[in-house]
C-alpha positions in Angstrom: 0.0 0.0 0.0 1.7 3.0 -1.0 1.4 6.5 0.7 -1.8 8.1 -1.3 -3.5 4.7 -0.6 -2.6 4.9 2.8 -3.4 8.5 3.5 -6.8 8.0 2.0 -8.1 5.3 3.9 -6.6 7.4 7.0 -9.4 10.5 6.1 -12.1 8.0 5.9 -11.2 6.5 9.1 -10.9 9.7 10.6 -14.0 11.8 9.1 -16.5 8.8 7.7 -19.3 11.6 8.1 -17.8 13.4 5.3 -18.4 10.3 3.1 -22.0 9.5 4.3 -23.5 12.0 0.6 -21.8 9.6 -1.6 -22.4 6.5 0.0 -26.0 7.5 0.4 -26.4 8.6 -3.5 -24.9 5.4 -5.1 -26.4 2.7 -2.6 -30.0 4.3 -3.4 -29.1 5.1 -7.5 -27.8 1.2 -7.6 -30.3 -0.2 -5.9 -33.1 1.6 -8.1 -30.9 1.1 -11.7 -30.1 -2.9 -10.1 -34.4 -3.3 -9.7 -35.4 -2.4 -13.5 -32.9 -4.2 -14.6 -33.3 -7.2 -13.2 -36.8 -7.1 -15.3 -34.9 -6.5 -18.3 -33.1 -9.5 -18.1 -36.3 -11.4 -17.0 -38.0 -10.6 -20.1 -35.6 -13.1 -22.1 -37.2 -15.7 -20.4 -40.8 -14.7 -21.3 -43.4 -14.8 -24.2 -45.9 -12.6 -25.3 -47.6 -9.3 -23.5 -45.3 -10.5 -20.8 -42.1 -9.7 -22.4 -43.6 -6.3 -23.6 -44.6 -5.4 -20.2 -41.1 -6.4 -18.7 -39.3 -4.6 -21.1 -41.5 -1.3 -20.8 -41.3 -1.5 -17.2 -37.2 -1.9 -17.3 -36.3 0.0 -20.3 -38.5 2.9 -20.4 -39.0 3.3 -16.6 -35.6 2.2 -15.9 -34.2 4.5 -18.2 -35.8 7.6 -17.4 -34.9 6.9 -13.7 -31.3 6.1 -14.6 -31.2 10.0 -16.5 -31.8 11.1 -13.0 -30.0 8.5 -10.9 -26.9 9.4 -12.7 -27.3 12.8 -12.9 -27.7 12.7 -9.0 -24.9 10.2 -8.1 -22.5 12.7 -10.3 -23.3 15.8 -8.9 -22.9 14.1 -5.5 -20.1 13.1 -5.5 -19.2 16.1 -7.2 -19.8 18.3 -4.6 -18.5 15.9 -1.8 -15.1 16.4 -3.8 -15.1 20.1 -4.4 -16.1 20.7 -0.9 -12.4 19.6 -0.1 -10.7 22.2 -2.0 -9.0 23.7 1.3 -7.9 20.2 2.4 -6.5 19.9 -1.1 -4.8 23.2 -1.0 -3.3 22.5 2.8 -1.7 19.1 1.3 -0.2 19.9 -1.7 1.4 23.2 0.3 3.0 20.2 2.4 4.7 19.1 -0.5 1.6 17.0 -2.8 1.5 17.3 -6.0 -1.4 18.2 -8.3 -1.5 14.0 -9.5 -1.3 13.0 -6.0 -4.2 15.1 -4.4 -6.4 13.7 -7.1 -5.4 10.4 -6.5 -6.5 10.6 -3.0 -9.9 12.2 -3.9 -10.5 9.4 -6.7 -9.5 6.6 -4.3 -11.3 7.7 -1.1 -14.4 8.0 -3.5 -13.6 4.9 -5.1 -13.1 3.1 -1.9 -17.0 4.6 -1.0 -18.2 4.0 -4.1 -17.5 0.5 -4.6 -18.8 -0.6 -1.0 -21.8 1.3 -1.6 -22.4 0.1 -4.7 -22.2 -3.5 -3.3 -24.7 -2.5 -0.5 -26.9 -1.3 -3.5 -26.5 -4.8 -5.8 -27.8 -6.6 -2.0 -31.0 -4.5 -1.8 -31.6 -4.1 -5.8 -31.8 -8.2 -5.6 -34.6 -7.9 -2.8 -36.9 -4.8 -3.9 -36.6 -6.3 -8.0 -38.2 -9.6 -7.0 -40.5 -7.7 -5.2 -41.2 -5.1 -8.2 -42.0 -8.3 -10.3 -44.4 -9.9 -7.2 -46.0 -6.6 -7.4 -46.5 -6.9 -11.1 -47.5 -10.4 -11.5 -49.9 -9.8 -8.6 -51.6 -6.9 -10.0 -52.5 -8.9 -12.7 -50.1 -7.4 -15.4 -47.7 -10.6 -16.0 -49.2 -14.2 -16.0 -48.1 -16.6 -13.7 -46.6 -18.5 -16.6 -43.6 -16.2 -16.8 -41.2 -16.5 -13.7 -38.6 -14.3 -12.0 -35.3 -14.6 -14.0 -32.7 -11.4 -12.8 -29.9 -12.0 -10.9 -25.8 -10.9 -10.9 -25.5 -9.6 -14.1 -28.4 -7.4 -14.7 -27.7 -6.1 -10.8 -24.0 -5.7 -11.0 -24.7 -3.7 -14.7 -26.8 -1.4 -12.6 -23.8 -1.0 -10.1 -21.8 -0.8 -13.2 -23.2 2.4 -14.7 -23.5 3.8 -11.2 -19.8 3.3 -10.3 -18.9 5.1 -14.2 -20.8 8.1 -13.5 -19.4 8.5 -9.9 -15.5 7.7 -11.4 -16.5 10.2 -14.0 -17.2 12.9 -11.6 -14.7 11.7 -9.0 -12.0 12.8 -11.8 -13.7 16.3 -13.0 -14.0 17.3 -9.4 -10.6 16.3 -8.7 -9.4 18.3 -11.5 -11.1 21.3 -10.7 -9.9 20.9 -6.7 -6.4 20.8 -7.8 -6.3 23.6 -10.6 -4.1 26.5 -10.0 -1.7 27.4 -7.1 -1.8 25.8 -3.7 -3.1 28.7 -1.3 -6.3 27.8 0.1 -8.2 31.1 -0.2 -7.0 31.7 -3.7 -8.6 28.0 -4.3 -12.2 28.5 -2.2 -12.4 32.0 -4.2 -11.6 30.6 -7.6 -14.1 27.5 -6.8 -17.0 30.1 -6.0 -16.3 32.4 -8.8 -15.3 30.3 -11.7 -17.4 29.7 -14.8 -19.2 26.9 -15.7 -17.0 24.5 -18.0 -18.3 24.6 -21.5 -19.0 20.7 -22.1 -21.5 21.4 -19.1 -23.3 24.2 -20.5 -23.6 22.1 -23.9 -24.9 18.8 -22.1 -27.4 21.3 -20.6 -28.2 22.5 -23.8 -28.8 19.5 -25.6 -30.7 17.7 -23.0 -33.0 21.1 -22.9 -32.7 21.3 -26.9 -33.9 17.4 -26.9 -36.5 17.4 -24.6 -38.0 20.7 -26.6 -37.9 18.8 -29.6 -39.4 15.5 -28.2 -42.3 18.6 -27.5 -42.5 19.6 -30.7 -42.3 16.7 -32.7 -45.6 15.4 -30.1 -47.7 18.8 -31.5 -46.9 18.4 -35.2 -46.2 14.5 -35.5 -47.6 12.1 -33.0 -50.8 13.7 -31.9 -52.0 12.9 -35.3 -51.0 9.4 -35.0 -53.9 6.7 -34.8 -52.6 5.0 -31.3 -53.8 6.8 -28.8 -49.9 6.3 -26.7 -47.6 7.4 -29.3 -48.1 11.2 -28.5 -47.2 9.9 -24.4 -44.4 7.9 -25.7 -42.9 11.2 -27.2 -44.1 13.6 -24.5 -44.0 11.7 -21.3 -39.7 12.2 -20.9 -39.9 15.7 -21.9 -40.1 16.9 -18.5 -37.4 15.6 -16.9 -35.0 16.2 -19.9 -35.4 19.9 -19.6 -35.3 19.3 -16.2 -32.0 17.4 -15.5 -30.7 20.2 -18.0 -31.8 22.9 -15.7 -30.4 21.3 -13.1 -27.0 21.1 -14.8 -27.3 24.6 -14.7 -28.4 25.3 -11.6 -25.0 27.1 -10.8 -25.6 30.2 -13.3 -29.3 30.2 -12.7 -29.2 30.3 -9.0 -27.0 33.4 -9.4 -29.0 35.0 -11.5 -32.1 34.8 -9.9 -31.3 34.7 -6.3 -30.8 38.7 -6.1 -34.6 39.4 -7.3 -35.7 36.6 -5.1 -33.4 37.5 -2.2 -34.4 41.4 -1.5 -37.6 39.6 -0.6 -36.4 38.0 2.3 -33.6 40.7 2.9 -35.6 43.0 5.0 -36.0 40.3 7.4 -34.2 40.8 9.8 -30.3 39.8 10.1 -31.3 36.3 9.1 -33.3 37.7 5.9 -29.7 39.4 5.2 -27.5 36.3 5.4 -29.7 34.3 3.4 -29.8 37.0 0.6 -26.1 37.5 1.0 -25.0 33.7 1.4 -27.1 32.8 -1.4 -25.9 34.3 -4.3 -22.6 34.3 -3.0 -22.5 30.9 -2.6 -24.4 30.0 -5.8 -22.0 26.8 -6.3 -22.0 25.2 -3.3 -26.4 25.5 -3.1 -26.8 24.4 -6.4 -26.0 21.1 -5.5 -29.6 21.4 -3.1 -31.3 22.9 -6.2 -30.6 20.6 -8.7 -32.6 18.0 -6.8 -35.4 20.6 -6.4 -35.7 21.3 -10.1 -35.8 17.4 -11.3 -38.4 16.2 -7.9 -40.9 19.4 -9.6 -40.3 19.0 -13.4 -40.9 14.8 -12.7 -44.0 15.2 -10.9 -45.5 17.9 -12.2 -45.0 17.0 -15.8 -46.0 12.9 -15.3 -49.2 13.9 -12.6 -50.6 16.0 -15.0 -50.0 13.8 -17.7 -51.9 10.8 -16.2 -54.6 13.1 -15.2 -54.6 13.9 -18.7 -54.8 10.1 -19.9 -57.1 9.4 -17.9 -59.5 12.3 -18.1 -59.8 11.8 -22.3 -59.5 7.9 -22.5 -61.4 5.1 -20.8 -59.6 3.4 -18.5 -60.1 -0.2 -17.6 -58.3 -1.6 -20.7 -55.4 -3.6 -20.5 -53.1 -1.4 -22.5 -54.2 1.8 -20.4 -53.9 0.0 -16.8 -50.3 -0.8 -17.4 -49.5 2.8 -18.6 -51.2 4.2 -15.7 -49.3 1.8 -13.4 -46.0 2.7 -15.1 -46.3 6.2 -15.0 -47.3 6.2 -11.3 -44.3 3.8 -10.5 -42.2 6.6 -12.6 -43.3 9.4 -10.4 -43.0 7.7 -6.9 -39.5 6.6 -8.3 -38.1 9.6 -9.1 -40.1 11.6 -6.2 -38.6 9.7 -3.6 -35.3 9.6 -5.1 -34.9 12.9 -5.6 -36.5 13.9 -2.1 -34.3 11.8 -0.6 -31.3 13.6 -2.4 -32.4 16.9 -1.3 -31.9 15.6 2.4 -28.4 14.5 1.4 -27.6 17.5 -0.5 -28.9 19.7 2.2 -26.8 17.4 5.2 -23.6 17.5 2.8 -23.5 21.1 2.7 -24.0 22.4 6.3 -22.0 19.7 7.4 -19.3 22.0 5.0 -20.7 25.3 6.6 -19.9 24.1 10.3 -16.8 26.3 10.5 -18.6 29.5 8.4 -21.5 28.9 10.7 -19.4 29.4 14.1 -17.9 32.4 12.3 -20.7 34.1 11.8 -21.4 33.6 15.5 -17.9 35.0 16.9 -19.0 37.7 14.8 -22.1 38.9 17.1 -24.9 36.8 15.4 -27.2 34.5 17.7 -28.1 30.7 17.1 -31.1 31.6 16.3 -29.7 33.8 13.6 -28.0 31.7 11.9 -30.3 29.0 12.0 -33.3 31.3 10.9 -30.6 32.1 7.9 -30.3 28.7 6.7 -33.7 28.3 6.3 -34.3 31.5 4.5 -31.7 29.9 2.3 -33.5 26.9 2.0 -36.6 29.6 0.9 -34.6 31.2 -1.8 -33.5 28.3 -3.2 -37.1 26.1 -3.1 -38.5 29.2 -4.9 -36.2 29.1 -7.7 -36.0 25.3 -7.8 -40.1 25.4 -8.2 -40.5 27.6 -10.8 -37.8 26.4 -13.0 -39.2 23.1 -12.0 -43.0 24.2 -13.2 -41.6 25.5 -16.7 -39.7 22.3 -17.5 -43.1 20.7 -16.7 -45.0 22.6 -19.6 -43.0 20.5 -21.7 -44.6 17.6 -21.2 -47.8 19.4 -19.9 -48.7 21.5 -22.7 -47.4 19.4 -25.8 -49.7 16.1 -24.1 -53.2 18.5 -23.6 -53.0 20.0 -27.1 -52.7 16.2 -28.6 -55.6 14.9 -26.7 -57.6 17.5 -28.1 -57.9 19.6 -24.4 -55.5 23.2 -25.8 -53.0 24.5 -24.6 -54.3 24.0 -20.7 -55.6 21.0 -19.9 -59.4 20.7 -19.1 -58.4 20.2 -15.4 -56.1 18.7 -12.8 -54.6 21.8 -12.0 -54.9 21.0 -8.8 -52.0 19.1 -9.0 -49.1 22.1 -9.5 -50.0 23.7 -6.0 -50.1 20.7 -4.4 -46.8 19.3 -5.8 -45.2 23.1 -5.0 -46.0 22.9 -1.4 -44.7 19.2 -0.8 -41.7 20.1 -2.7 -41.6 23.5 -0.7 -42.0 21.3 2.8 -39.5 18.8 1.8 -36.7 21.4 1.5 -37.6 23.3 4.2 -37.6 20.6 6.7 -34.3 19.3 5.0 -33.1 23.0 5.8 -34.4 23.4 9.5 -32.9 19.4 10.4 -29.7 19.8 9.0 -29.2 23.3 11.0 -30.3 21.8 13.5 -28.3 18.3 13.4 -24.9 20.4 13.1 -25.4 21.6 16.5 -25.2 24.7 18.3 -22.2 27.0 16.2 -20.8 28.8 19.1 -19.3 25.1 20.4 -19.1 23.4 17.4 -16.9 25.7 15.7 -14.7 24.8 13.2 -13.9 21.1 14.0 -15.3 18.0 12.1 
């Protein structure tokens, strides 16, 4: 074991709280990817409507979760790697070079990685024999066709999961090691720098796509005599423009947290921070908004769209009880993925604040204070996550009720956008208000971790 080696498995040992984001993201994002696929590989084994159904439920399902999955798991780990910038800067001026500080940030994340993708293969065994019970029992796959997934549908899962965490392992790395050593020069760069360019064109093109998936539902597949093919077309749009919001969640926090933030500003000293911290720190919160944007654009967009379907079709066919069924499944996926990721976005990056918290104390401000600006935080940024969120949603929305004959607003279900807002709204405010309040009081906890 040679020194890098050695001094990463040191920093787990000695800080395994810092770690808990990433192992959190890819145990959940393999265990989810590991399910559906485990009724992919089923389906070789079957015959008939059976097979379709398997391969709907694992493919399409699958694959729209895995867009988000990844996209989570990446930006993640991401920001559990950028956080350490002023570690990296205090070891290389001890003598490290550039390759060696990303070599300990890829194998400490590797190390995490790899055991929680393991964890995830375990529980995606259990809950995709379970998702096949459920299916079978519901009446949607005969009893004829039997439960066939097993290592290497699961461990593909865990394979795609442990790519997209290498991937942003490296990139994070990179971007933690750029530049000269000094700590403050490296913190300031990381909250000031511009986006990377191959980020603002994946953005782009997953935006670009999902507008055109839109477009071609209007002028192509609402004319189409199956009834589906204008869902097949529309029912992703959503959550590609999105996931490419959320990949710019960085830029867009910025520029909309200064409108947003003189609203809470007169508040009080709390109201300040929060309006202050906010666009200041656009970087380091767009890792909480990111999750925001997907959890509204997903359930928004594939709500309304099954209130839709059902609203201007019969229901009680075959064809239309599977594609309610997998459209709900698709939205308590995604909605409880990407709630849980707001938690462990939001726990990741006051656990990072501890020592800009205590700060802020020494400086005159009450626990209360600070506390009460953390939230306000929290408020900025679930107000810019739920709006973007709600106009990514209009591409699936909007595209759907003008094929199904209902205009440009659906006919009703409207219902549905204030009531997904103030869950959303809940979840990331109660993320905000436990994770102030898990890190303690910040007059002792100070700067120690």
């Amino acid at each position: 074991m040679n020194a890098t080696t050695s001094l990463a498995w040191r920093s787990l040992r000695h800080r395994p709280l810092a770690a808990t984001a990433t192992f959190v993201a890819v145990l959940l994002g393999t265990a989810l990817i590991g399910s559906f696929a485990t009724l992919v590989e089923s389906a070789f084994n079957a015959e008939g409507t059976d097979a379709d159904t398997l391969v709907i439920m694992g493919a399409v399902v699958g694959g729209w979760g895995s867009i988000i999955v990844l996209f989570s798991v990446a930006s993640t780990v991401g920001i559990t790697a950028t956080q350490r910038a002023a570690e990296i800067g205090l070891i290389r001026t001890i003598g490290a070079t550039p390759r060696q500080a990303r070599k300990l940030i890829v194998r400490e994340t590797g190390v995490v990685a790899v055991v929680a993708a393991v964890a995830g293969a375990a529980v995606a065994l259990g809950s995709g024999r379970l998702l096949f019970d459920l299916l079978q029992s519901g009446g949607l796959l005969t009893s004829r066709t039997e439960y066939d997934g097993g290592p290497v549908s699961v461990a593909t899962g865990a394979g795609l999961v442990l790519l997209a965490s290498a991937a942003a392992a490296l990139i994070a790395a990179r971007k933690a090691t750029r530049g000269p050593a000094g700590v403050l020069v490296q913190s300031s760069a990381a909250e000031q720098s511009r986006m990377a360019w191959w980020r603002v064109t994946i953005a782009l093109l997953l935006v670009g796509y999902g507008i055109a998936m839109a477009v071609i539902t209007v002028t192509v597949t609402a004319h189409d005599a199956d009834p589906y093919a204008a869902m097949s077309t529309s029912g992703s749009s959503s959550i590609l423009v999105g996931v490419g919001l959320a990949v710019l969640a960085p830029v867009l926090l910025r520029w909309c947290a200064t409108p947003i933030g003189r609203l809470v500003a007169p508040f009080g000293a709390s109201g300040h921070l929060a309006s202050y911290n906010t666009a200041r720190r656009a970087h380091l919160l767009a890792g909480v908004l990111a999750p925001v944007i997907v959890l509204t654009s997903a359930a928004v967009g594939t709500l309304m769209l099954v209130d839709i379907d059902t609203r201007s079709l019969p229901a009680g066919t075959p064809d239309s009880d599977t594609i309610n069924l997998l459209n709900n499944v698709v939205v308590g996926m995604i909605a409880l993925f990407a709630a849980i990721m707001v938690v462990n976005a939001f726990v990741a990056t006051i656990a990072h604040r501890r020592a800009e918290l205590h700060r802020l104390h020494l400086l005159g401000a009450t626990t209360r204070q600070v506390r009460g600006s953390v939230v306000a935080e929290a408020a900025i940024v679930a107000a810019v996550g739920v709006v973007l969120g709600s106009v990514a949603a209009l591409a699936t929305v909007v595209p759907f009720a003008i094929a199904r004959d209902e205009g440009v607003v659906p006919n009703g279900g409207l219902w549905l956008l204030p009531v997904v807002v103030a869950g959303v709204v809940v979840v990331t405010l109660g993320s905000a208000r436990t994770a102030a309040r898990g890190a303690g009081n910040p007059m002792v906890s100070g700067a120690g971790r």
